[in-house]
RORO-448382 format. One record per residue (C-alpha): residue number from 1; residue in three letters; x, y, z negated. Coordinates in steps of 0.2 Angstrom, whole numbers, always signed. Each point is the difference from the previous one (the first is absolute). Last residue first. Layout:
# residues N
pos  code  px  py  pz
NUM  ala  X  Y  Z $
...
This chain:
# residues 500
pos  code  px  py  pz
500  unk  +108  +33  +22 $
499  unk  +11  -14  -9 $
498  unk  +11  +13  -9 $
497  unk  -12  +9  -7 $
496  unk  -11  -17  -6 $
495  unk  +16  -7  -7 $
494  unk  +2  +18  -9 $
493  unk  -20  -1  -6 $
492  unk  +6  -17  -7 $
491  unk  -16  -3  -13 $
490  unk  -3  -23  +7 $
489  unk  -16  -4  -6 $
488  unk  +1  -13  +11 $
487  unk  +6  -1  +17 $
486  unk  +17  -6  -5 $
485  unk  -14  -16  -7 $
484  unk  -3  -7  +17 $
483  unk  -5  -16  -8 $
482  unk  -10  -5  +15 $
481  unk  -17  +0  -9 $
480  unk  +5  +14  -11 $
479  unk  +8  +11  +15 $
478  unk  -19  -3  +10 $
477  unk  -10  +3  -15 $
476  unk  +11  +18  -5 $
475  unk  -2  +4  +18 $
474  unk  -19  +0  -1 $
473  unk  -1  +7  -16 $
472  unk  +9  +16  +6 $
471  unk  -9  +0  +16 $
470  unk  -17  +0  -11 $
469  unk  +5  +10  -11 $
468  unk  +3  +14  +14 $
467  unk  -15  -4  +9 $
466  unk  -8  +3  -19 $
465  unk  +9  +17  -2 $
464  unk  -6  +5  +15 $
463  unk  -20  +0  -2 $
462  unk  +4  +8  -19 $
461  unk  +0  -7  -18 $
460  unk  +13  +7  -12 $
459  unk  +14  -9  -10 $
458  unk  -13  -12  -10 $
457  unk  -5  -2  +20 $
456  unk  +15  -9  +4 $
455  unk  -6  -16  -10 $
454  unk  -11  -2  +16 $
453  unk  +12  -13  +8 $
452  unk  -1  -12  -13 $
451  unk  +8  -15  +3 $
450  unk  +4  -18  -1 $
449  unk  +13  -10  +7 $
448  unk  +10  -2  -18 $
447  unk  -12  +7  -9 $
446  unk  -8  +17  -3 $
445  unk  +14  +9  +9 $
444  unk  -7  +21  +5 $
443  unk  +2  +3  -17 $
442  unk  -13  +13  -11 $
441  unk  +2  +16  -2 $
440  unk  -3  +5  -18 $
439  unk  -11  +12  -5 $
438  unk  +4  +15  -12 $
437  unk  +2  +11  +9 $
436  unk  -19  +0  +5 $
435  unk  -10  -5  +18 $
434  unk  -17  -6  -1 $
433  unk  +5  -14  +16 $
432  unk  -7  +3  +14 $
431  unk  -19  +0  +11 $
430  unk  -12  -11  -10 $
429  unk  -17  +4  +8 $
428  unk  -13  +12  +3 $
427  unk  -8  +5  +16 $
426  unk  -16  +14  +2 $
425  unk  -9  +3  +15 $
424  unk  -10  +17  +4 $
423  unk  -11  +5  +13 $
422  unk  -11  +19  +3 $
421  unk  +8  +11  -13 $
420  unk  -5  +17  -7 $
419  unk  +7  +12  -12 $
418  unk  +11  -12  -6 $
417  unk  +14  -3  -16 $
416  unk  -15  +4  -12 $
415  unk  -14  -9  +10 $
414  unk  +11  -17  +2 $
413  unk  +6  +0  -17 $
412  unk  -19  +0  -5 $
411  unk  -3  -15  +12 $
410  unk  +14  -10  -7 $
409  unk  +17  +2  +3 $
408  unk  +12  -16  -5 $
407  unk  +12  +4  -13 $
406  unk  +20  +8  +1 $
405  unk  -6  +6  +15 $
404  unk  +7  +2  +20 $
403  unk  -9  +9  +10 $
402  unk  +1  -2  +18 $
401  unk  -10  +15  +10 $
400  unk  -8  -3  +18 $
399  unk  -3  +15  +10 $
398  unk  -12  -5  +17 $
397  unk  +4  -4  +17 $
396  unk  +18  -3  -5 $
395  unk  +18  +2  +7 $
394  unk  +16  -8  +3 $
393  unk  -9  -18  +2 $
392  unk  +10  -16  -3 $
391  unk  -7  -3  -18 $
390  unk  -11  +16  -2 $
389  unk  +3  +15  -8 $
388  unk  +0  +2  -19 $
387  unk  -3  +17  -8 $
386  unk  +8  -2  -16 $
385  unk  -3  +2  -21 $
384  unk  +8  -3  -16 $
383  unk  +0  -7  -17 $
382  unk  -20  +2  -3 $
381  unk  -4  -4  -17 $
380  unk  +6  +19  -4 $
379  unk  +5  +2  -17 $
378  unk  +12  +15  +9 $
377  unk  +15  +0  -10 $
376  unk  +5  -19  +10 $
375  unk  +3  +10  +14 $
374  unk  -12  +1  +16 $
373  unk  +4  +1  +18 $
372  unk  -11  +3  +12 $
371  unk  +6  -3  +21 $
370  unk  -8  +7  +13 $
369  unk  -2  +18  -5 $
368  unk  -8  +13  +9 $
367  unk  -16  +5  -11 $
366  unk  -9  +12  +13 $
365  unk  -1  +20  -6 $
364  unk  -3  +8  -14 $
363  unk  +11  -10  -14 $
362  unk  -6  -3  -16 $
361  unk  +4  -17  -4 $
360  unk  -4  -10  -14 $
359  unk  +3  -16  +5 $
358  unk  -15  -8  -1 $
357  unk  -3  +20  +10 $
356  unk  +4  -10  +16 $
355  unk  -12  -11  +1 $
354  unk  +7  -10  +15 $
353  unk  -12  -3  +15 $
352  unk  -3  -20  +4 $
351  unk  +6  -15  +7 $
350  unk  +6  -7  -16 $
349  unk  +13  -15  +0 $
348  unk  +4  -4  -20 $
347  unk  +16  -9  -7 $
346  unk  +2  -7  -16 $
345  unk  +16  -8  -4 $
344  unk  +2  -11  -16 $
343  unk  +18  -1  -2 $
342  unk  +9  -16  -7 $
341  unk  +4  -5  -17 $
340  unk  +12  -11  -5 $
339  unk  +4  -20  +4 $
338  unk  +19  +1  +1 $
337  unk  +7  -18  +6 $
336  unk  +12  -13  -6 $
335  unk  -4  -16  +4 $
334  unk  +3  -11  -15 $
333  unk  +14  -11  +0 $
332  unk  -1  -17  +9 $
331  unk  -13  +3  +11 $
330  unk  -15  -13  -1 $
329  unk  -14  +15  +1 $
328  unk  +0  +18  +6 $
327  unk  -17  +7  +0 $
326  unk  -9  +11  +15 $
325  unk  -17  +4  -8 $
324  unk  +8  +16  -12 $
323  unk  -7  +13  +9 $
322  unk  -5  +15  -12 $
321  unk  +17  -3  -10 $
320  unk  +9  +2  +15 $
319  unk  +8  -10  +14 $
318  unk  -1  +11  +16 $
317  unk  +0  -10  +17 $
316  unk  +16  -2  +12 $
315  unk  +4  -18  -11 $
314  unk  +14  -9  +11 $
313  unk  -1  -19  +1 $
312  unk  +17  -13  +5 $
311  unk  -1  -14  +6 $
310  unk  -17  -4  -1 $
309  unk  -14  -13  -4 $
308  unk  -18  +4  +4 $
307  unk  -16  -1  -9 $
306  unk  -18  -1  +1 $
305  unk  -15  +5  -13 $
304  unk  -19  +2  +12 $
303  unk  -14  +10  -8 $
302  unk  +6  +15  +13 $
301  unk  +19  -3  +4 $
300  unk  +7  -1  -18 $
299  unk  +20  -2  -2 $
298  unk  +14  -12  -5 $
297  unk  +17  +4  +5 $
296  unk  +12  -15  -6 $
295  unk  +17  +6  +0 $
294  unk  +16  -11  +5 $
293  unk  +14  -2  -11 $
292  unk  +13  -13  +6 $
291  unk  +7  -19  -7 $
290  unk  +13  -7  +13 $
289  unk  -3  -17  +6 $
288  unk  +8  +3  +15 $
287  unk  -16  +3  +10 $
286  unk  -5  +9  -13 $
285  unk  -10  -1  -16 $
284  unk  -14  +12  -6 $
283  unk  -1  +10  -17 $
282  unk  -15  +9  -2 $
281  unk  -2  +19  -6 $
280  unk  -20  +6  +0 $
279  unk  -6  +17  +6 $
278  unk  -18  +3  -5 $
277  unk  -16  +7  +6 $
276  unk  +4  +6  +17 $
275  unk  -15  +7  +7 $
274  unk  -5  -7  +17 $
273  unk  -1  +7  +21 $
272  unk  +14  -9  +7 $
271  unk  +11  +9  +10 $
270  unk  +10  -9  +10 $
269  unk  +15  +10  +8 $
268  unk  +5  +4  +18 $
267  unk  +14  +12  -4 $
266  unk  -10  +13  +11 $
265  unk  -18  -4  -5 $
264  unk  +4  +3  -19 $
263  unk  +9  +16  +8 $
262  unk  -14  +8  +7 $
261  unk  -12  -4  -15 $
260  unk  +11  +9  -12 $
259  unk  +1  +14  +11 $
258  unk  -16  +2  +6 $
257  unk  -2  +6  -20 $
256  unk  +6  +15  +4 $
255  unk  -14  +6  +13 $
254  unk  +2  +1  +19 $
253  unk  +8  +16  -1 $
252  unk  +13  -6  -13 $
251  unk  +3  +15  -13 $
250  unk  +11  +13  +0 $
249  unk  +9  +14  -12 $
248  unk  +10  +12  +12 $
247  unk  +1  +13  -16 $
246  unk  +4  -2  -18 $
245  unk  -13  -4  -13 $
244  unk  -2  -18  -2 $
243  unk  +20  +1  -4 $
242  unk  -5  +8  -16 $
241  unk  -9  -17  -5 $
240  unk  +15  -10  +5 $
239  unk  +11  +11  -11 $
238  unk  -15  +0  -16 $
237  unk  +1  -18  +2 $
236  unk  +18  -2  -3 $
235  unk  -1  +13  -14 $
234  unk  -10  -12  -10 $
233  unk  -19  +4  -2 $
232  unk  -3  +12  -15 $
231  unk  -2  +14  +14 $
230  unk  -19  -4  +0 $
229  unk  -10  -16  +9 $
228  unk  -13  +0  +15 $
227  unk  +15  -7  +9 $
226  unk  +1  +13  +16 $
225  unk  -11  +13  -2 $
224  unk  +3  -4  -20 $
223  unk  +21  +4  +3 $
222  unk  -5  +12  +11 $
221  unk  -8  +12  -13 $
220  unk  +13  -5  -14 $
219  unk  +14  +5  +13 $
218  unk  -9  +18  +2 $
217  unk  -6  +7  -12 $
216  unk  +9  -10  -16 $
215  unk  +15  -3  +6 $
214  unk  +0  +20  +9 $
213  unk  -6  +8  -20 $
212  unk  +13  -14  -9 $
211  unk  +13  +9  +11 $
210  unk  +14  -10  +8 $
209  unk  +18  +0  -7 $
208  unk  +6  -16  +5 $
207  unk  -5  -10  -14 $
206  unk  -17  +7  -2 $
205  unk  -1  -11  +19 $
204  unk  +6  -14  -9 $
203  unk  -11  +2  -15 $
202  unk  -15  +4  +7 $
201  unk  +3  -14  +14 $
200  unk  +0  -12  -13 $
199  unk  +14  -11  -4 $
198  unk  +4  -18  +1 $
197  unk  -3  -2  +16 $
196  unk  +11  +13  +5 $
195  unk  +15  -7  -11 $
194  unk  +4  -13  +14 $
193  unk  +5  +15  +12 $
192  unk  +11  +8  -14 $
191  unk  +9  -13  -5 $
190  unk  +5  -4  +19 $
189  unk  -8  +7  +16 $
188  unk  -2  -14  +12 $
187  unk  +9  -16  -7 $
186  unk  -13  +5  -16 $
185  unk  -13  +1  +5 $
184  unk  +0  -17  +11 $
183  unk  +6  -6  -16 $
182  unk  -14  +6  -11 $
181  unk  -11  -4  +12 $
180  unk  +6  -19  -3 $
179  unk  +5  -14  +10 $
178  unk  +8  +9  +14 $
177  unk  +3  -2  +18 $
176  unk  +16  +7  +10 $
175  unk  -3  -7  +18 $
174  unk  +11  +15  +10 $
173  unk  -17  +7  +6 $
172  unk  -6  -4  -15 $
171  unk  +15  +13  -10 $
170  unk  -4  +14  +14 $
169  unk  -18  +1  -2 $
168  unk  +3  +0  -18 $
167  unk  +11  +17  +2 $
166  unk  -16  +11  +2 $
165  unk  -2  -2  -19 $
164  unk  +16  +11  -3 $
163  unk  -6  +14  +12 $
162  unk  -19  -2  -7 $
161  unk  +8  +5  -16 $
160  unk  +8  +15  +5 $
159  unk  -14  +7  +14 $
158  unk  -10  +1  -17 $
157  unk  +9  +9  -10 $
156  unk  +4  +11  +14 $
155  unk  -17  +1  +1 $
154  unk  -3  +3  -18 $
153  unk  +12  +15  -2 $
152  unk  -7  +9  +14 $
151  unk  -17  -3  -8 $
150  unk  +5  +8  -16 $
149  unk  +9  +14  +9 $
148  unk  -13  +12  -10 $
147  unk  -15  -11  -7 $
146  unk  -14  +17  +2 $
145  unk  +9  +11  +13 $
144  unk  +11  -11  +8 $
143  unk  -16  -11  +5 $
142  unk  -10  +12  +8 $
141  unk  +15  +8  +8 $
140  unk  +4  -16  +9 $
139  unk  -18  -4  +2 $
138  unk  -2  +17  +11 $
137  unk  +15  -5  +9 $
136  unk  -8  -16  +7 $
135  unk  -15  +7  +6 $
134  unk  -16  -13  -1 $
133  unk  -3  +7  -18 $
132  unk  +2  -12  -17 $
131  unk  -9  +4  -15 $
130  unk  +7  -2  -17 $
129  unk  -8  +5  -16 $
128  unk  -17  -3  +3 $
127  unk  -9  +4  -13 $
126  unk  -9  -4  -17 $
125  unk  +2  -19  +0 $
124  unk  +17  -2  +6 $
123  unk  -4  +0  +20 $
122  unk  +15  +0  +13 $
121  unk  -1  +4  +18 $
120  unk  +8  -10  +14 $
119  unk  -2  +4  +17 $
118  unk  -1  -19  +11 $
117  unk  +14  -2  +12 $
116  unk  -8  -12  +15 $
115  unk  +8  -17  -2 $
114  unk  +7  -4  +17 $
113  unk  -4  -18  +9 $
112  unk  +14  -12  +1 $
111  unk  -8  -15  +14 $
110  unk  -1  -19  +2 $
109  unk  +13  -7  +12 $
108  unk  +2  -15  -13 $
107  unk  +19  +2  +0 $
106  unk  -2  +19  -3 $
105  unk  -14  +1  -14 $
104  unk  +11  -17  -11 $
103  unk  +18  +14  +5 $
102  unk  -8  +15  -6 $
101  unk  -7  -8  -15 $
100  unk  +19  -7  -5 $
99  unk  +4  +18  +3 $
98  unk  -9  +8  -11 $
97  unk  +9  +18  +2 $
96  unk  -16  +8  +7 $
95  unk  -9  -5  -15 $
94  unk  -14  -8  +2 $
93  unk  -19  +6  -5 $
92  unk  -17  -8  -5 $
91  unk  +4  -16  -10 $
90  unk  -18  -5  -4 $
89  unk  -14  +12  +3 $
88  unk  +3  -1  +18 $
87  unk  -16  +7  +9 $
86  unk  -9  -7  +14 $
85  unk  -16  +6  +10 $
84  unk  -18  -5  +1 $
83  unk  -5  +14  -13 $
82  unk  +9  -7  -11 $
81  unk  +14  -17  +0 $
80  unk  +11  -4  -13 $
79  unk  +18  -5  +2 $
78  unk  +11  -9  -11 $
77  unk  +21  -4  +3 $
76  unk  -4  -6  -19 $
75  unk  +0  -19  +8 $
74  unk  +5  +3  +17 $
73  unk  -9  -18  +7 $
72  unk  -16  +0  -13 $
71  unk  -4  -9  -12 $
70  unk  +7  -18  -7 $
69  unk  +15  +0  +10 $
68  unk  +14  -15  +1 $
67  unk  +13  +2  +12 $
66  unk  +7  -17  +7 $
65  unk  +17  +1  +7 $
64  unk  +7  -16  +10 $
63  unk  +18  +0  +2 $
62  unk  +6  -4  +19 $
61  unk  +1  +18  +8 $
60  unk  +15  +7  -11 $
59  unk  +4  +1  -18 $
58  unk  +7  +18  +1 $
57  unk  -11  +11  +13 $
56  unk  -17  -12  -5 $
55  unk  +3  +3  -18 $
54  unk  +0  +19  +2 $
53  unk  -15  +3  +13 $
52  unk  -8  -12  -17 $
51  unk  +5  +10  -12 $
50  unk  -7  +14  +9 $
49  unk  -17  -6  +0 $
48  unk  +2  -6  -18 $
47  unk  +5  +20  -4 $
46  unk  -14  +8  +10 $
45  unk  -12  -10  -6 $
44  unk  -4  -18  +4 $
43  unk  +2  -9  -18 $
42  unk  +10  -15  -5 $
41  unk  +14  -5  +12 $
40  unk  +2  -18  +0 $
39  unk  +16  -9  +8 $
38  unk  +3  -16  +9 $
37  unk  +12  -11  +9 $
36  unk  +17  +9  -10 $
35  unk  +15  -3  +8 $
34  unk  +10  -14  -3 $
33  unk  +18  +7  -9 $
32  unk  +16  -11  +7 $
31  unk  +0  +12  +16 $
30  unk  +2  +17  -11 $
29  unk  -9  +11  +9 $
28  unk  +5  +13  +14 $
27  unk  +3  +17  -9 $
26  unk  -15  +11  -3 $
25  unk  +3  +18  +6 $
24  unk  -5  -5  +17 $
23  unk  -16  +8  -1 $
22  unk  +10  +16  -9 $
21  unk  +5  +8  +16 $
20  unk  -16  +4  +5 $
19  unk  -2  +9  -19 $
18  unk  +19  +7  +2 $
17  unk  -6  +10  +18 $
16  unk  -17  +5  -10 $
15  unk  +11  +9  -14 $
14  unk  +12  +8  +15 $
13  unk  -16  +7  +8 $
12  unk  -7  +6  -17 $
11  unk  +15  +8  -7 $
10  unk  +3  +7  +18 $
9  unk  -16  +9  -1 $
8  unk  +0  +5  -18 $
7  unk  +15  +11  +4 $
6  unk  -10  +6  +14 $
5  unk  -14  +6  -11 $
4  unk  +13  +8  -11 $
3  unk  +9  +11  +14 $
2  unk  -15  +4  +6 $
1  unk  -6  +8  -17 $
C-alpha cells in the first residue's frame, strides 16, 4: 500500500542519515597507542573490498593496505560472457534495503539498474503446481485458493525478521562491532534471533502455523533458485532467501563486481596478485623495547614465494575443508576455525528455446514463465531455471536461460531441457557454505589482530551481508588496536535508544 511504501521511505532515508553519520563513529585514538603501519586483507571480493573502504574511514590515509588476490578482483561477484554479451551468474540481485551496496554504487557514481520481475511457476515432477500471472490479483486468488493466508502469514514473517536485522545499520553507525554472529544476533533480536541459525526454516516457519504443502511449494522452490539446497537450511537462510523474492530487487548496471574494483581504486590499496599460503605469529620488539605480535603473510606469486609483515591481517576468503592452503603456524593456541563443506554451484548460460514439455506441460499456447522452480519431490537434476538479461542491458537480442544444477549438463541434459540452442557456457564453482542446523558459526577474532570476516556466512551468504561483516570487522580492528573495548560486544539496546 502507499502507506507502507512510504513507511519504508522514511526508514530508508533516516537509515542512510545514521550511516553518514556513522564516519565519525570512531572516537579519536588513544595518543599512547601507535597506529598500526600495515595491514593485509586476503581476498578482493566484495567483503575484502569493503574491508578495505572501512579501514581507510577508521585508520586514516597513513596505513598501508595490501590486498592479496589470487583470481579475479570480485571473487564469486562472476560473470560469463555468451553470444558477445555479459551475464552475472554470480550474486545476481540486491535487495533494495542493502544499504551498505547502495552507499559503495553511490559514492562510485556507478548506476542501480531495476531487476525485471520474472513470473514464477513451480514444477514437482508431474505438474506445475504454482504458476504466477503478470496480474497481481489473479496471484492473490491463486495462492489463497491452494496455501490459504499461507503466504500472508509469511511475509509478515518475513517483514518481522528483516525489521530486527535492519537495526545493525544503526549499531555501526554508532561504532558497535562484534566478535561473534552470535553476538551481533543476539544485540539485534535476542534468543530468538540467535536461535535462527540453529533451526531450520522448516521448523521455524512449521512453528508459526505455516503449511507443510506452502514450505514445501513454494519456500523449498526458492530456497534451491537461490542456494541450490532444501528447507533443511537454517531459517536465517531460508529469510534472506525469501527476501530474493520481493519486489524493487537491483543489480549494478555496470556489472556487480565493478564494485570491488571501484573501491580498491578508491582507498588506494596494493593489490598484489599471490595466494596466501600461511599466516605466521612473530614476536617483534619496539622502540621501547616492548615485545609485540606482528604477522608474517607468506604467498605464491607465480613460481616465486614472498612475504610481508603486518599489523594486523583480515581473512575475507572462505576457509573450508576443500581449501585448506592457508595454515596458521607459531600462534600460541590453536587457531580456531570451521573447515566445512561449502556449495558446489553449477550454473549454465544457454541461448536457446526452452523444451517446455521437460516439464510436462500441456498448455496450448506460448510457455510464459521466466522463472522455474523445482521441489525437492520432482528428482529433477535441474534445481531451477531463469531468463537472464545482460549485465547493464534491460533487454536482449536473443532469450538467454540460467540454469542452475545440482551436476554439470551434458549434451543429453542439453537436448531434454532444449528444443534448440545456438551458444551455451557453463561455470562451477564453490558459491556458500552447505548450510545445516547444526553448523556452528564460526568467530569473527581468530587472534588477537587477526580475523575472519567471512565467518558471517555460517549465518547466510549474500552481497550485503559481507559489506556488513566487513564494517563490523573493520570497527572491531580499530577499537582492538586502540583498546576501545565500550565498543565491544557491548548488548545495550536501551543505551542504543537513548543515544539515537
Amino acid at each position: 500500500t502507499q502507506e507502507v511504501n512510504m513507511v519504508k521511505f522514511v526508514f530508508v532515508q533516516l537509515l542512510s542519515l545514521a550511516l553518514w553519520l556513522g564516519r565519525t563513529a570512531t572516537e579519536t585514538p588513544e595518543e599512547d597507542v601507535i597506529p598500526p603501519g600495515r595491514i593485509a586483507v586476503i581476498g578482493a571480493g566484495i567483503g575484502g573490498a569493503a574491508t578495505t573502504h572501512f579501514l581507510r574511514q577508521y585508520f586514516g590515509r597513513d596505513v598501508q593496505i595490501d590486498v592479496y588476490e589470487s583470481g579475479a578482483v570480485g571473487g564469486r561477484m562472476a560473470k560469463a560472457t555468451i553470444s558477445g554479451q555479459d551475464h552475472e551468474i554470480g550474486a545476481a540481485t540486491i535487495h533494495p534495503l542493502s544499504l551498505h551496496m547502495k552507499e559503495f554504487v553511490r559514492l562510485l557514481g556507478l548506476t542501480e539498474r531495476d531487476h525485471r520481475s520474472n513470473l514464477l511457476t513451480v514444477y514437482n515432477g508431474e505438474e506445475f503446481v504454482f504458476e504466477e500471472s503478470e496480474w497481481y490479483i489473479v496471484n492473490f486468488f491463486k495462492l489463497l485458493w491452494r496455501y490459504g493466508f499461507d503466504f500472508l502469514r509469511v511475509k509478515m514473517w518475513l517483514e518481522s525478521h528483516q525489521h530486527k536485522f535492519m537495526r545493525i545499520y544503526q549499531y555501526q553507525s554508532l561504532g558497535y562491532s562484534f566478535t561473534s554472529m552470535d553476538k551481533l544476533l543476539h544485540v539485534l533480536g535476542g534468543d530468538t534471533f540467535v536461535q535462527m541459525t540453529k533451526h531450520s526454516i522448516d521448523e521455524a516457519l512449521q512453528k508459526v502455523g505455516i503449511s507443510q504443502r506452502f514450505i514445501d511449494e513454494m519456500v523449498g522452490p526458492i530456497i534451491r533458485l537461490t542456494y541450490g539446497e532444501g528447507i533443511n537450511v537454517n531459517a536465517f537462510v531460508g529469510m534472506t532467501s525469501l527476501s530474493e523474492t520481493e519486489t524493487d530487487l537491483w543489480t549494478v548496471g555496470e556489472g556487480n563486481e565493478k564494485v570491488c574494483s571501484g573501491l580498491l581504486y578508491a582507498t588506494r590499496v596494493n593489490l598484489i596478485k599471490g595466494k596466501v599460503t600461511s599466516v605466521h605469529a612473530k614476536k617483534r620488539p619496539r622502540r621501547n623495547g616492548e615485545l609485540v605480535t606482528v604477522y608474517e603473510v607468506n604467498y605464491l606469486a607465480g613460481a616465486d614465494t614472498d612475504y610481508g609483515i603486518y599489523d594486523i591481517v583480515i581473512v575475507a576468503a572462505p576457509l573450508h575443508s576443500a581449501n585448506p592452503d592457508i595454515g596458521f603456524h607459531a600462534f600460541s593456541q590453536p587457531i580456531d576455525v570451521v573447515r566445512g563443506q561449502y556449495q558446489r554451484k553449477v550454473v549454465t548460460l544457454v541461448e536457446g528455446h526452452l523444451n517446455a514439455s521437460f516439464f510436462r506441460y500441456q498448455g496450448a499456447g506460448p510457455f510464459h514463465p521466466t522463472t522455474i522452480g523445482t521441489t525437492v519431490t520432482s528428482g529433477s537434476y535441474v534445481l531451477g531455471a531463469s531468463v537472464s538479461l545482460p549485465a547493464g542491458s534491460a533487454e536482449a537480442p536473443a532469450r538467454v536461460w540460467k540454469v542452475l544444477s545440482s551436476e554439470p549438463l551434458g549434451e543429453e541434459g542439453l537436448r531434454g531441457l532444449f528444443r534448440s540452442h545456438t551458444a551455451v557456457r557453463q561455470a562451477q564453482w564453490l558459491a556458500h557454505p552447505r548450510y545445516s542446523p547444526e553448523d556452528q558459526v564460526p568467530p569473527f577474532v581468530l587472534h588477537h589482530h587477526l580475523y575472519h570476516l567471512n565467518a558471517i556466512e555460517w549465518a547466510a551468504s549474500t552481497l550485503e551481508m559481507m559489506a556488513i561483516a566487513a564494517k563490523n570487522v573493520a570497527l572491531l580492528a580499530h577499537h582492538r588496536w586502540f583498546q576501545q573495548l565500550d565498543k565491544v560486544d557491548q548488548d545495550t539496546p536501551l543505551n542504543l535508544k537513548l543515544e539515537l
